[in-house]
N, CA, C and O atoms as a Maestro MAE file, in Angstrom:
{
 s_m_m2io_version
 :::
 2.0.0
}

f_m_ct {
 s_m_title
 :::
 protein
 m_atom[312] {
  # First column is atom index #
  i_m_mmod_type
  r_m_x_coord
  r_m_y_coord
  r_m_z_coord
  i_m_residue_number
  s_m_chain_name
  s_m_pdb_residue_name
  s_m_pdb_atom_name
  i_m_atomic_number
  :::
  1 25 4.273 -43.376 167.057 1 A "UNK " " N  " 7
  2 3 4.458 -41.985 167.411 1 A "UNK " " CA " 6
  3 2 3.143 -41.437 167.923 1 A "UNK " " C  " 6
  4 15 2.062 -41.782 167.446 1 A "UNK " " O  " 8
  5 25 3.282 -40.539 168.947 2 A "UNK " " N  " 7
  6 3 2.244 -40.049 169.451 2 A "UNK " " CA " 6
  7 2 1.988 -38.580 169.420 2 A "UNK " " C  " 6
  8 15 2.373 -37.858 170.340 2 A "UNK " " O  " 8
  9 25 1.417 -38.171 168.496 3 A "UNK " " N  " 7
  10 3 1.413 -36.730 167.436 3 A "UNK " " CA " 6
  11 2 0.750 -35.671 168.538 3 A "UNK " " C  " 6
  12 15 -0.427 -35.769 168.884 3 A "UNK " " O  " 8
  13 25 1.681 -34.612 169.064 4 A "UNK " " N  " 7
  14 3 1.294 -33.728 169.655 4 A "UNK " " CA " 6
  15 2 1.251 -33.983 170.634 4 A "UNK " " C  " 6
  16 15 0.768 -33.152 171.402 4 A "UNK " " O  " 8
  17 25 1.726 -35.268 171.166 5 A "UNK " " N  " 7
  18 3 2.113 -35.377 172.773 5 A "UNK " " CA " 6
  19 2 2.755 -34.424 173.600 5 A "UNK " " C  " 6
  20 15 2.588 -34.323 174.815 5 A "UNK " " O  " 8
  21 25 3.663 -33.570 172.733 6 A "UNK " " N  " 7
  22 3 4.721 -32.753 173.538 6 A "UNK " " CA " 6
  23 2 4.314 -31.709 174.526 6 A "UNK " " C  " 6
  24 15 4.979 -31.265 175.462 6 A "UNK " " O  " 8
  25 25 2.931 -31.354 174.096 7 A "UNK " " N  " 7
  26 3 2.210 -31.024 174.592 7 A "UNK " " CA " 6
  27 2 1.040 -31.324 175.159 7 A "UNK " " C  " 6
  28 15 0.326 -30.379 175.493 7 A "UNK " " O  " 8
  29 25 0.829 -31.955 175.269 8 A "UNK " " N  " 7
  30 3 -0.512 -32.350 176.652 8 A "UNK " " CA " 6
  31 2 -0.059 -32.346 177.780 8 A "UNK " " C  " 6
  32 15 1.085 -32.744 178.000 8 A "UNK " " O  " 8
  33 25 -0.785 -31.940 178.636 9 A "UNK " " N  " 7
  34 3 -1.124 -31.929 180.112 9 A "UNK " " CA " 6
  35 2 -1.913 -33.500 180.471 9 A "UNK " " C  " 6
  36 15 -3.095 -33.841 180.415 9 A "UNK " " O  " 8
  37 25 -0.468 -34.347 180.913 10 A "UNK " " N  " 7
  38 3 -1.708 -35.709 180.982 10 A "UNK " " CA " 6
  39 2 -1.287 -35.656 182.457 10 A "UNK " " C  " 6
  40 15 -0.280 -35.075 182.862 10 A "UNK " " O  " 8
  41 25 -2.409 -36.511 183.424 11 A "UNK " " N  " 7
  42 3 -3.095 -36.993 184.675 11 A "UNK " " CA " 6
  43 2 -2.624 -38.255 184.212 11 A "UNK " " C  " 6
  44 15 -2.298 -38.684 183.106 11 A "UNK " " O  " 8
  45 25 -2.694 -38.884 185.725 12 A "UNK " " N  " 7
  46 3 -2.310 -40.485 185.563 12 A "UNK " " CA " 6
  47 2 -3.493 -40.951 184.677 12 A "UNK " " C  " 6
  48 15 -3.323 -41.438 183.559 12 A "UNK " " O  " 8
  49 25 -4.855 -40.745 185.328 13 A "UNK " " N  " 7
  50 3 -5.311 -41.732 184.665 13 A "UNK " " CA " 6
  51 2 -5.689 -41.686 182.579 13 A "UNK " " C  " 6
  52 15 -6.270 -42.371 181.737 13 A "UNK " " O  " 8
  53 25 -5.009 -40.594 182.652 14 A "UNK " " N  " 7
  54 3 -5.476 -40.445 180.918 14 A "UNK " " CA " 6
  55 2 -4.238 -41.620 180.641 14 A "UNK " " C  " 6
  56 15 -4.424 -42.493 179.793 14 A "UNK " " O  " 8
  57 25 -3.054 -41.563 181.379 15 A "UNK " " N  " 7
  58 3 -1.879 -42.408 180.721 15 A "UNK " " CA " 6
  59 2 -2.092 -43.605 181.374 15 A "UNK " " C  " 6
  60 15 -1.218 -44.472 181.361 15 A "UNK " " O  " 8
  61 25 -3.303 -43.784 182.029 16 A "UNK " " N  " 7
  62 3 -3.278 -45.174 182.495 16 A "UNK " " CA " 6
  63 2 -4.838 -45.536 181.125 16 A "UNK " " C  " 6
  64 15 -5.181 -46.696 180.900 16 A "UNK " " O  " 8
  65 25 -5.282 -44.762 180.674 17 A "UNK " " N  " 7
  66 3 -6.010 -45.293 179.364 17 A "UNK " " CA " 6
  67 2 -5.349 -45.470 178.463 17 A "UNK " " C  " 6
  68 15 -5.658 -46.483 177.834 17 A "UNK " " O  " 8
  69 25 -4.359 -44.804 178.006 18 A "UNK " " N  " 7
  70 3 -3.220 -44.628 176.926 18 A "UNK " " CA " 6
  71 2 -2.483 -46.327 176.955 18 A "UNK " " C  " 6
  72 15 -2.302 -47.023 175.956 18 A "UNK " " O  " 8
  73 25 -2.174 -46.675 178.288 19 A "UNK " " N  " 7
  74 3 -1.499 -47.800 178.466 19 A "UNK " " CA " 6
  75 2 -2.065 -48.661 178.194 19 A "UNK " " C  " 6
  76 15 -1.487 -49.606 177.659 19 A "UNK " " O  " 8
  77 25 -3.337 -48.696 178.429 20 A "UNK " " N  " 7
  78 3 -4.857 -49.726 178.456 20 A "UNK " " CA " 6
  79 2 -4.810 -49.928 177.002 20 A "UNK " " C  " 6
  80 15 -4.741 -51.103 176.639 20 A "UNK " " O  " 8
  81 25 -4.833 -48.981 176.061 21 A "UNK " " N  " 7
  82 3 -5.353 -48.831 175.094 21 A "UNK " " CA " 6
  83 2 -3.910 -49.499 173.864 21 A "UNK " " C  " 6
  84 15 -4.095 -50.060 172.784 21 A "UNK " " O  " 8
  85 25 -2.746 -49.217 174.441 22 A "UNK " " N  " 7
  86 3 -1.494 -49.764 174.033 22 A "UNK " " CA " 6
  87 2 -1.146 -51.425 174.088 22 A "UNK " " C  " 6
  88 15 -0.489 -52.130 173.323 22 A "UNK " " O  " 8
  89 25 -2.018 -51.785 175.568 23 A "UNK " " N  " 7
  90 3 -1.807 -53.043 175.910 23 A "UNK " " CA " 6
  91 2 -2.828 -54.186 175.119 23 A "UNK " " C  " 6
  92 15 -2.684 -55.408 175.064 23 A "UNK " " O  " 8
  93 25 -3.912 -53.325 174.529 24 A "UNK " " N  " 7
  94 3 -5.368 -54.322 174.178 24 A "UNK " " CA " 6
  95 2 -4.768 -54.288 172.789 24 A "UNK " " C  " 6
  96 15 -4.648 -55.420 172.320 24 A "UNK " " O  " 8
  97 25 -4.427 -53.475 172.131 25 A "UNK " " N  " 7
  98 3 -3.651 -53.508 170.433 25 A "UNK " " CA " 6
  99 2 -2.533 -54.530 170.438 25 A "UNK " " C  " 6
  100 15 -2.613 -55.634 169.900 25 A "UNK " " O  " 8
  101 25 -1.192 -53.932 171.274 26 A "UNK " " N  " 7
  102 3 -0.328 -54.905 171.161 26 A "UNK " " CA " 6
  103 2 -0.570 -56.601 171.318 26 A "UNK " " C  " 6
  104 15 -0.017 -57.486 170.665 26 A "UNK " " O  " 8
  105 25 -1.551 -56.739 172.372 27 A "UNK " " N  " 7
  106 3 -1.927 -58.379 172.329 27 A "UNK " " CA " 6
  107 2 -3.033 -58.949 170.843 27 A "UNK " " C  " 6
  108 15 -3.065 -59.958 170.139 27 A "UNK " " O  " 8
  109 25 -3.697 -57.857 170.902 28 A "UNK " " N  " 7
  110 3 -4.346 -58.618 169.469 28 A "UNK " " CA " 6
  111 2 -3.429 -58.299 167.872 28 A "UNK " " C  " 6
  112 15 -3.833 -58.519 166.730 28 A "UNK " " O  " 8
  113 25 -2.344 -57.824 168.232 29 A "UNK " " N  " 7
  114 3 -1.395 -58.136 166.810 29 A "UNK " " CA " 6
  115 2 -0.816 -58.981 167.081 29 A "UNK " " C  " 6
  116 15 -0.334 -59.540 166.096 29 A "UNK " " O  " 8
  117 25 -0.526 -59.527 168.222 30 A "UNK " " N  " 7
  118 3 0.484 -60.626 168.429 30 A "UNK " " CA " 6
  119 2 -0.201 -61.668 168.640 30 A "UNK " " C  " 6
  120 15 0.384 -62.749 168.572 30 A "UNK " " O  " 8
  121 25 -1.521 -61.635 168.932 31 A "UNK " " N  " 7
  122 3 -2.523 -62.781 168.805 31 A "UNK " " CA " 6
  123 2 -2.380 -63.274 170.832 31 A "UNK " " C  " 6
  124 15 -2.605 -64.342 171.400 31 A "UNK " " O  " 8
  125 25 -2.087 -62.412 171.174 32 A "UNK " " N  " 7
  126 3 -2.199 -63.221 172.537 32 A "UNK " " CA " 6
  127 2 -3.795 -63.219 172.942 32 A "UNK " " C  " 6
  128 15 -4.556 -62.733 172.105 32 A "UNK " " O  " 8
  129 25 -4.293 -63.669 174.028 33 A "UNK " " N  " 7
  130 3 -5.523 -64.155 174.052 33 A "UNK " " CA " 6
  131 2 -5.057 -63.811 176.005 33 A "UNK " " C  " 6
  132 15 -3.973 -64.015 176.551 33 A "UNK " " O  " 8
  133 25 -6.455 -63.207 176.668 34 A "UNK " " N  " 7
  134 3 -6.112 -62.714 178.006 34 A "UNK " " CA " 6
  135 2 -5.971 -64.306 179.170 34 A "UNK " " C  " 6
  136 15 -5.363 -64.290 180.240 34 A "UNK " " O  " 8
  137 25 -6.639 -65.446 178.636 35 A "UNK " " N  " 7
  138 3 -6.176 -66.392 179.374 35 A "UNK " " CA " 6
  139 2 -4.972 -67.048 179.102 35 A "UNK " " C  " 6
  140 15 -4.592 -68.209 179.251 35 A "UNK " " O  " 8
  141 25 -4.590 -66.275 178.774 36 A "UNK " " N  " 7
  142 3 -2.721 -66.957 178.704 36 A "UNK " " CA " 6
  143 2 -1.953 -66.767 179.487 36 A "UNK " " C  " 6
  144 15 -0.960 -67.486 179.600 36 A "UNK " " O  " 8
  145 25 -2.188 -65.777 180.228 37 A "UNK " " N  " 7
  146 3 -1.204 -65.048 181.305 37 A "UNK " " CA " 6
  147 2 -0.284 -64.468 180.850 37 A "UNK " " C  " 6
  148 15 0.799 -64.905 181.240 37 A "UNK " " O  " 8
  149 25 -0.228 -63.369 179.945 38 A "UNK " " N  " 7
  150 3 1.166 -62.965 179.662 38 A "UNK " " CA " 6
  151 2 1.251 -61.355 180.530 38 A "UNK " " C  " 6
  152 15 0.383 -60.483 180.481 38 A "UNK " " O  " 8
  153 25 2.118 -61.316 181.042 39 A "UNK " " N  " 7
  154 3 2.590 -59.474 181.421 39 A "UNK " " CA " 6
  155 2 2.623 -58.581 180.731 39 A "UNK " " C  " 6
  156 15 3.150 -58.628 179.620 39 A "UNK " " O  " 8
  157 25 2.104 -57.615 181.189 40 A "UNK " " N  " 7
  158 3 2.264 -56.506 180.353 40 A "UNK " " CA " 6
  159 2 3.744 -56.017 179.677 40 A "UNK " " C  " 6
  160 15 4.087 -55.693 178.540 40 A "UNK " " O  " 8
  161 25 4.373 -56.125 180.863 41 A "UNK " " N  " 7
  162 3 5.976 -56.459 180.354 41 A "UNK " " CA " 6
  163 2 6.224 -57.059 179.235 41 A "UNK " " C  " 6
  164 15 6.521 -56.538 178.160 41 A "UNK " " O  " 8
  165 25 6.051 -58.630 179.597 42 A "UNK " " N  " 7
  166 3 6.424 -59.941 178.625 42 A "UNK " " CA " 6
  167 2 5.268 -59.309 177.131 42 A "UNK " " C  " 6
  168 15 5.563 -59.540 175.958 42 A "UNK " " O  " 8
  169 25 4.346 -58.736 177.437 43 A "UNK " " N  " 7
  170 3 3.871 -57.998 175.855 43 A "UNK " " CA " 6
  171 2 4.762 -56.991 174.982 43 A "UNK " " C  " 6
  172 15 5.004 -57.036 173.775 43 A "UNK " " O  " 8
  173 25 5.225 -55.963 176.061 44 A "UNK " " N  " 7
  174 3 5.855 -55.204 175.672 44 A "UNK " " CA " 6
  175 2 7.337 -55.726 175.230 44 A "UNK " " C  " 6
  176 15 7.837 -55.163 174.257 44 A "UNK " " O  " 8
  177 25 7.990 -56.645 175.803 45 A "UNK " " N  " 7
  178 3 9.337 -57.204 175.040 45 A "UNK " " CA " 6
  179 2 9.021 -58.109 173.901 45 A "UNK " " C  " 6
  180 15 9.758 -58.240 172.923 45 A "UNK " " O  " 8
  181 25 7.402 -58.994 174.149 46 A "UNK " " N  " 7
  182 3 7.831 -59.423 172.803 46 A "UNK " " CA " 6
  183 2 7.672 -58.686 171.560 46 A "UNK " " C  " 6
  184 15 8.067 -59.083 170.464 46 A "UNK " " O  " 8
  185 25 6.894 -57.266 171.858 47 A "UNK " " N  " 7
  186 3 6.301 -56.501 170.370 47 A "UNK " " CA " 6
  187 2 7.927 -55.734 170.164 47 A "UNK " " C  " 6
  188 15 8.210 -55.169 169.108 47 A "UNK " " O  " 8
  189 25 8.709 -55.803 171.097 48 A "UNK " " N  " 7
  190 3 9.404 -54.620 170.978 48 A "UNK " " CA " 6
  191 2 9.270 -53.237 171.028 48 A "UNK " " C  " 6
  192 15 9.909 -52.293 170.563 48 A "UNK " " O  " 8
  193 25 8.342 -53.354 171.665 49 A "UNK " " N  " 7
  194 3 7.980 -51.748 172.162 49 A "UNK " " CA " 6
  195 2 8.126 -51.250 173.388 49 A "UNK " " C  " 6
  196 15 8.269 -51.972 174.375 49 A "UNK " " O  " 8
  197 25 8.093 -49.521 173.442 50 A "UNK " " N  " 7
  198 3 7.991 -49.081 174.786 50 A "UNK " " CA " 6
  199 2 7.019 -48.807 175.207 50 A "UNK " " C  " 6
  200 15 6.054 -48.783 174.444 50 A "UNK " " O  " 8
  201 25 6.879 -48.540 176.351 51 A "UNK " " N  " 7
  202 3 5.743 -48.470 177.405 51 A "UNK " " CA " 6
  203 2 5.303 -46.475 176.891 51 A "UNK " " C  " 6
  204 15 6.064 -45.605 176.465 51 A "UNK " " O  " 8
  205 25 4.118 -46.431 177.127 52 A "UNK " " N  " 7
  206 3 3.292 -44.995 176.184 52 A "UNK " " CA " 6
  207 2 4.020 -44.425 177.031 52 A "UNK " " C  " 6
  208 15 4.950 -43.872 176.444 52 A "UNK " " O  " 8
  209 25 4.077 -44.242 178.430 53 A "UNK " " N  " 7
  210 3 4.345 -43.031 178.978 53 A "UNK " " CA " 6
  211 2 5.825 -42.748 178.775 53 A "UNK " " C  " 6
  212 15 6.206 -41.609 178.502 53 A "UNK " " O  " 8
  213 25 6.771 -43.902 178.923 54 A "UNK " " N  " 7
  214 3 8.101 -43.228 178.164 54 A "UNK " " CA " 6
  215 2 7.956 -42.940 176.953 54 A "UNK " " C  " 6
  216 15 8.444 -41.810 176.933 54 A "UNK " " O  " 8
  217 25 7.640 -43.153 175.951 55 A "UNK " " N  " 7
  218 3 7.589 -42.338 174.961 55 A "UNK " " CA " 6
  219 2 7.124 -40.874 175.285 55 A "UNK " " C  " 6
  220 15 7.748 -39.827 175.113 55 A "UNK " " O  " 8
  221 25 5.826 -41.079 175.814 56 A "UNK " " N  " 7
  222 3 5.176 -39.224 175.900 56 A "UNK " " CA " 6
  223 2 6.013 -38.695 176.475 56 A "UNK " " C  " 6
  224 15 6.062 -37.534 176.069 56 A "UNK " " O  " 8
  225 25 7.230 -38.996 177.726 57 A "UNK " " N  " 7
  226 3 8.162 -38.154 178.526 57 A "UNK " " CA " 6
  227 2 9.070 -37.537 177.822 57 A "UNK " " C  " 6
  228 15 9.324 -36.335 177.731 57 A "UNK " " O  " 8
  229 25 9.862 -39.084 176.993 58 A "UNK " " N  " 7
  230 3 11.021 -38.717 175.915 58 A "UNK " " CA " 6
  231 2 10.063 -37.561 174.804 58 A "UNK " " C  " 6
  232 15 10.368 -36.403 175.089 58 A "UNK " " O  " 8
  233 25 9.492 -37.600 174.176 59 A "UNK " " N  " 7
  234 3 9.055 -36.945 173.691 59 A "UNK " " CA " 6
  235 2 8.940 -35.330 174.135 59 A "UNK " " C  " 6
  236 15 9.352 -34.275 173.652 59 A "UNK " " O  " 8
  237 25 8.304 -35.637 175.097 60 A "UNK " " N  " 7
  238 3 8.351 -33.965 175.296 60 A "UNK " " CA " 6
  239 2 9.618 -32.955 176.268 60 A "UNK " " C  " 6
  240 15 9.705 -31.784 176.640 60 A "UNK " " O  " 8
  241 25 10.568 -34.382 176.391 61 A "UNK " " N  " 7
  242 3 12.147 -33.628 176.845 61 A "UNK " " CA " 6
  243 2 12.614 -33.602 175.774 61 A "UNK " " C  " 6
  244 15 13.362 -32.647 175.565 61 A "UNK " " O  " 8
  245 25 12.422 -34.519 174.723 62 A "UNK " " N  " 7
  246 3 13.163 -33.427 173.399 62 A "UNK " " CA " 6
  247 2 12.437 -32.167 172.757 62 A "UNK " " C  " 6
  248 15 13.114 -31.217 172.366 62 A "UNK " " O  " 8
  249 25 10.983 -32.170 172.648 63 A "UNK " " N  " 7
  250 3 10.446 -30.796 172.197 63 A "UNK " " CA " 6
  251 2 11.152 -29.639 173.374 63 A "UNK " " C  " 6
  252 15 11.862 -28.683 173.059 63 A "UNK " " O  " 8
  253 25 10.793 -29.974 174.610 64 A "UNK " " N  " 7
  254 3 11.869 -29.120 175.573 64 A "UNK " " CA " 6
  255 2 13.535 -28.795 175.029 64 A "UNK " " C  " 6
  256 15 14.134 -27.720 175.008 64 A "UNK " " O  " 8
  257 25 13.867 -29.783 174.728 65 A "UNK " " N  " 7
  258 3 15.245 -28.957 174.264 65 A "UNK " " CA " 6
  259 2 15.463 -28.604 173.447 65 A "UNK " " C  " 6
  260 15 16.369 -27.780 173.326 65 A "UNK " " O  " 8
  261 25 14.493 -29.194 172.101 66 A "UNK " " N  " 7
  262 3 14.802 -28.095 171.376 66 A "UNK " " CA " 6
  263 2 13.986 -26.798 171.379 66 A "UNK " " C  " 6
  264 15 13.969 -26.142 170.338 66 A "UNK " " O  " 8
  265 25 13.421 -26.439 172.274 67 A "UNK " " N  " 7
  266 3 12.750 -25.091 172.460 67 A "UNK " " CA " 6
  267 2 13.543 -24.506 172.675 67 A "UNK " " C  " 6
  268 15 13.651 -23.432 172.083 67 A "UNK " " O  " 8
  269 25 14.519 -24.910 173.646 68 A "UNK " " N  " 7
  270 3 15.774 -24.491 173.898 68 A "UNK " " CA " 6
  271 2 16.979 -23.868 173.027 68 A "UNK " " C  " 6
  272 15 17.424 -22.724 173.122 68 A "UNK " " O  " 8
  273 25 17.326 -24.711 172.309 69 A "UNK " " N  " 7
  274 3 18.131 -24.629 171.182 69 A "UNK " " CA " 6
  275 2 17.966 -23.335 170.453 69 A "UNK " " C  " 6
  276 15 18.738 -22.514 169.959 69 A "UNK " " O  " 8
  277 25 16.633 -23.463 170.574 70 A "UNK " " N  " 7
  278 3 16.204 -22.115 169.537 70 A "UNK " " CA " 6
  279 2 16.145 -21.231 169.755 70 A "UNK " " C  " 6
  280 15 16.219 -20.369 168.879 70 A "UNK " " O  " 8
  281 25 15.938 -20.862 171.356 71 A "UNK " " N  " 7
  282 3 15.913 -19.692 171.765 71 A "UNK " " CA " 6
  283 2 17.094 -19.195 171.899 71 A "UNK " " C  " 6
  284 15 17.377 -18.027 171.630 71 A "UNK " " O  " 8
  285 25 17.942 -20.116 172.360 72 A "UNK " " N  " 7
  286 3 19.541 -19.808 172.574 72 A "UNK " " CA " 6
  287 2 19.959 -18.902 171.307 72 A "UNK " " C  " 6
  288 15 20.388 -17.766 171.508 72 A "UNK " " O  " 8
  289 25 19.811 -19.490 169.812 73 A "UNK " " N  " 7
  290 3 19.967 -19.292 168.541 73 A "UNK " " CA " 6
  291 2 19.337 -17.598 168.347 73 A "UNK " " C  " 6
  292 15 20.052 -16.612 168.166 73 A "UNK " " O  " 8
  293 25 18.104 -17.599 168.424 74 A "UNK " " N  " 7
  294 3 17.308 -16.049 168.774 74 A "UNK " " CA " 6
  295 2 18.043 -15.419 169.174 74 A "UNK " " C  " 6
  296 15 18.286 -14.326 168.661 74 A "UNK " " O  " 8
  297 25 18.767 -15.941 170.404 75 A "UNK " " N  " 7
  298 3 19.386 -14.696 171.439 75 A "UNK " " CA " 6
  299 2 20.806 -14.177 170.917 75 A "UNK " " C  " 6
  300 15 21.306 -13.056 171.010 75 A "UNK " " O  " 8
  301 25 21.265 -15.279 170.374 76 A "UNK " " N  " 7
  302 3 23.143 -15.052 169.724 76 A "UNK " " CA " 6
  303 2 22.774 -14.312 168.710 76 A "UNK " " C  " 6
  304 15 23.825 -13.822 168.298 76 A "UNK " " O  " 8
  305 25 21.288 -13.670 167.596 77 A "UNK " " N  " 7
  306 3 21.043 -13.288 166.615 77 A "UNK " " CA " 6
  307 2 21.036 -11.979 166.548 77 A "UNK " " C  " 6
  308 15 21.150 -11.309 165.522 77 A "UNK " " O  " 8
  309 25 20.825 -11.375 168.270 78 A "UNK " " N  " 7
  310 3 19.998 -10.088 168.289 78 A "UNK " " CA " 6
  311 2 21.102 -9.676 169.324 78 A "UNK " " C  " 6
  312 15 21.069 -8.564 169.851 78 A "UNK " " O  " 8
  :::
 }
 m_bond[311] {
  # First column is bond index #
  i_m_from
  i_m_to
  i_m_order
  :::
  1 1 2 1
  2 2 3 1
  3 3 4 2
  4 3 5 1
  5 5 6 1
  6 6 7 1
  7 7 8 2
  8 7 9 1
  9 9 10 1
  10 10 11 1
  11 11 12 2
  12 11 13 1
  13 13 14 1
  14 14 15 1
  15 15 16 2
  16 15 17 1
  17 17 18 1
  18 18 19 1
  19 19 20 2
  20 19 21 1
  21 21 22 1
  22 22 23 1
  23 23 24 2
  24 23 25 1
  25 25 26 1
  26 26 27 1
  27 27 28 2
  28 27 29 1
  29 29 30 1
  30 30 31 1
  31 31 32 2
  32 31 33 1
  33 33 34 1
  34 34 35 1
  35 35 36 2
  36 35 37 1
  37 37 38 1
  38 38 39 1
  39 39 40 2
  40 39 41 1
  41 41 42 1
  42 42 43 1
  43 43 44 2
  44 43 45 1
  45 45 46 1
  46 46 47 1
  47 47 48 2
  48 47 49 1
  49 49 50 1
  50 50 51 1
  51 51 52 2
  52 51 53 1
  53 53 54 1
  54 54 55 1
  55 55 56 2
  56 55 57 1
  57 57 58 1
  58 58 59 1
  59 59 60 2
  60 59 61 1
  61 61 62 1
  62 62 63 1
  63 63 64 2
  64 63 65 1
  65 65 66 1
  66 66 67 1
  67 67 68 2
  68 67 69 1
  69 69 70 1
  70 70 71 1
  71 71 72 2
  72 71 73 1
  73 73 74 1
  74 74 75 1
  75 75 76 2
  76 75 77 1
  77 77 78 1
  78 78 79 1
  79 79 80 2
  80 79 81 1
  81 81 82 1
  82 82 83 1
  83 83 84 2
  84 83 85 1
  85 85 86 1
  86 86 87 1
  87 87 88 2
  88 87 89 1
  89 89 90 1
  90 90 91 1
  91 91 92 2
  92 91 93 1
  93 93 94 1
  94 94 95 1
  95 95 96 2
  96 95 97 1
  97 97 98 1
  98 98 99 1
  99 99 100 2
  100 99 101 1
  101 101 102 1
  102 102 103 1
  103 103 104 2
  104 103 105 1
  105 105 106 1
  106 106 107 1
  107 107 108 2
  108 107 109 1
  109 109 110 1
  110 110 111 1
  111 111 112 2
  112 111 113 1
  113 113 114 1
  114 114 115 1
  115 115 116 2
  116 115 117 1
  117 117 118 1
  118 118 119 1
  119 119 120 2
  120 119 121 1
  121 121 122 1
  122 122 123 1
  123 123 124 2
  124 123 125 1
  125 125 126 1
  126 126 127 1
  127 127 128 2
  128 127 129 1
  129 129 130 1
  130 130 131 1
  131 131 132 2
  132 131 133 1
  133 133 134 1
  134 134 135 1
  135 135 136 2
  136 135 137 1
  137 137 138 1
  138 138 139 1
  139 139 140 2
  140 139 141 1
  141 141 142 1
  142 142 143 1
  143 143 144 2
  144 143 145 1
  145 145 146 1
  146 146 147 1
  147 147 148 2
  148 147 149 1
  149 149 150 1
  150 150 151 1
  151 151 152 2
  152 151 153 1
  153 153 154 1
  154 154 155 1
  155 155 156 2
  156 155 157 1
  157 157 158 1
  158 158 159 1
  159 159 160 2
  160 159 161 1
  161 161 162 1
  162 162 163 1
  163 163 164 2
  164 163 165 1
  165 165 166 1
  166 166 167 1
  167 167 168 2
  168 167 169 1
  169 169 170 1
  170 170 171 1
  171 171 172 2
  172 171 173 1
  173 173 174 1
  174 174 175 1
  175 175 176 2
  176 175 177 1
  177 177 178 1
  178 178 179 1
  179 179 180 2
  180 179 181 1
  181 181 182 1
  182 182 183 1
  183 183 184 2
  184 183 185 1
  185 185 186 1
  186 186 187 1
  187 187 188 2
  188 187 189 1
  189 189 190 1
  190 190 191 1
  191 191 192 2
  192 191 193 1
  193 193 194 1
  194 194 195 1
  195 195 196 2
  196 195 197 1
  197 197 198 1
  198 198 199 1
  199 199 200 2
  200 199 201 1
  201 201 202 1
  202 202 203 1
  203 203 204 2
  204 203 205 1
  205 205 206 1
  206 206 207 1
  207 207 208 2
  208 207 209 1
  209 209 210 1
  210 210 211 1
  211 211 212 2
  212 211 213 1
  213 213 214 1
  214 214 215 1
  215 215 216 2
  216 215 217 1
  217 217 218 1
  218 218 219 1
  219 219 220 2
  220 219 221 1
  221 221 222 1
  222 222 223 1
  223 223 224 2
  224 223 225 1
  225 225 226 1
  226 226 227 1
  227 227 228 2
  228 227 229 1
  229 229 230 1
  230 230 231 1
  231 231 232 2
  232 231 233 1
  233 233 234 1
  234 234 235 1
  235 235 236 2
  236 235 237 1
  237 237 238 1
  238 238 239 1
  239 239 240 2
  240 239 241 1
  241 241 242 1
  242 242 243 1
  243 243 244 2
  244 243 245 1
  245 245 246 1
  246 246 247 1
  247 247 248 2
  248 247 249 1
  249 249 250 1
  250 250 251 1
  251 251 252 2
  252 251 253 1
  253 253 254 1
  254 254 255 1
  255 255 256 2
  256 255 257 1
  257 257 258 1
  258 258 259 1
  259 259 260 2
  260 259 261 1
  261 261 262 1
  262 262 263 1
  263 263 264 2
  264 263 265 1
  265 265 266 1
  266 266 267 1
  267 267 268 2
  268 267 269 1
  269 269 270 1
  270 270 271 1
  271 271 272 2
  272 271 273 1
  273 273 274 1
  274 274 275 1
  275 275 276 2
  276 275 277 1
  277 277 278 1
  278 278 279 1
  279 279 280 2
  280 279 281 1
  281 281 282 1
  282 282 283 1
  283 283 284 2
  284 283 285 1
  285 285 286 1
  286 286 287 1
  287 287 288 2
  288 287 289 1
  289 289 290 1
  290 290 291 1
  291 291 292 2
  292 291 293 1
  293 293 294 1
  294 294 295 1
  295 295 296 2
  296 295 297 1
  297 297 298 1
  298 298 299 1
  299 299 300 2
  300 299 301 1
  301 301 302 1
  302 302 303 1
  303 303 304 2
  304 303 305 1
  305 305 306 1
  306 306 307 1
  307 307 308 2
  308 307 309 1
  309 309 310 1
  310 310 311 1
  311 311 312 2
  :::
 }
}
């Protein structure tokens, strides 16, 4: 989980550090080693994980709806 994502203002390249920074963890838990050739892909299917920036998107289309939700709720109140 990426705490308070819902809000940032990210630029490619902060989510291209984010990715960097996703890709150098996931290979040293899984023990891969950079002369192996594996893809960033083939990392990401074998950890079972998603790629940072879908998470940060999904993430902040659900804080979006439920901003939503709530306001809707506010408005049926008053």
């Amino acid at each position: 989980m990426v705490y308070g994502s819902e809000t940032w203002t990210l630029y490619k390249h902060q989510i291209k550090k984010l990715r960097t920074i996703q890709q150098r963890h996931l290979r040293s838990i899984l023990k891969i080693k950079w002369d192996d050739y594996v893809t960033n892909d083939e990392v990401l299917d074998r950890a079972m994980a998603e790629d940072v920036e879908n998470i940060l998107i999904r993430n902040r289309l659900r804080w979006v709806g439920m901003l939503y939700v709530c306001r809707m709720i506010d408005q049926l109140k008053h």
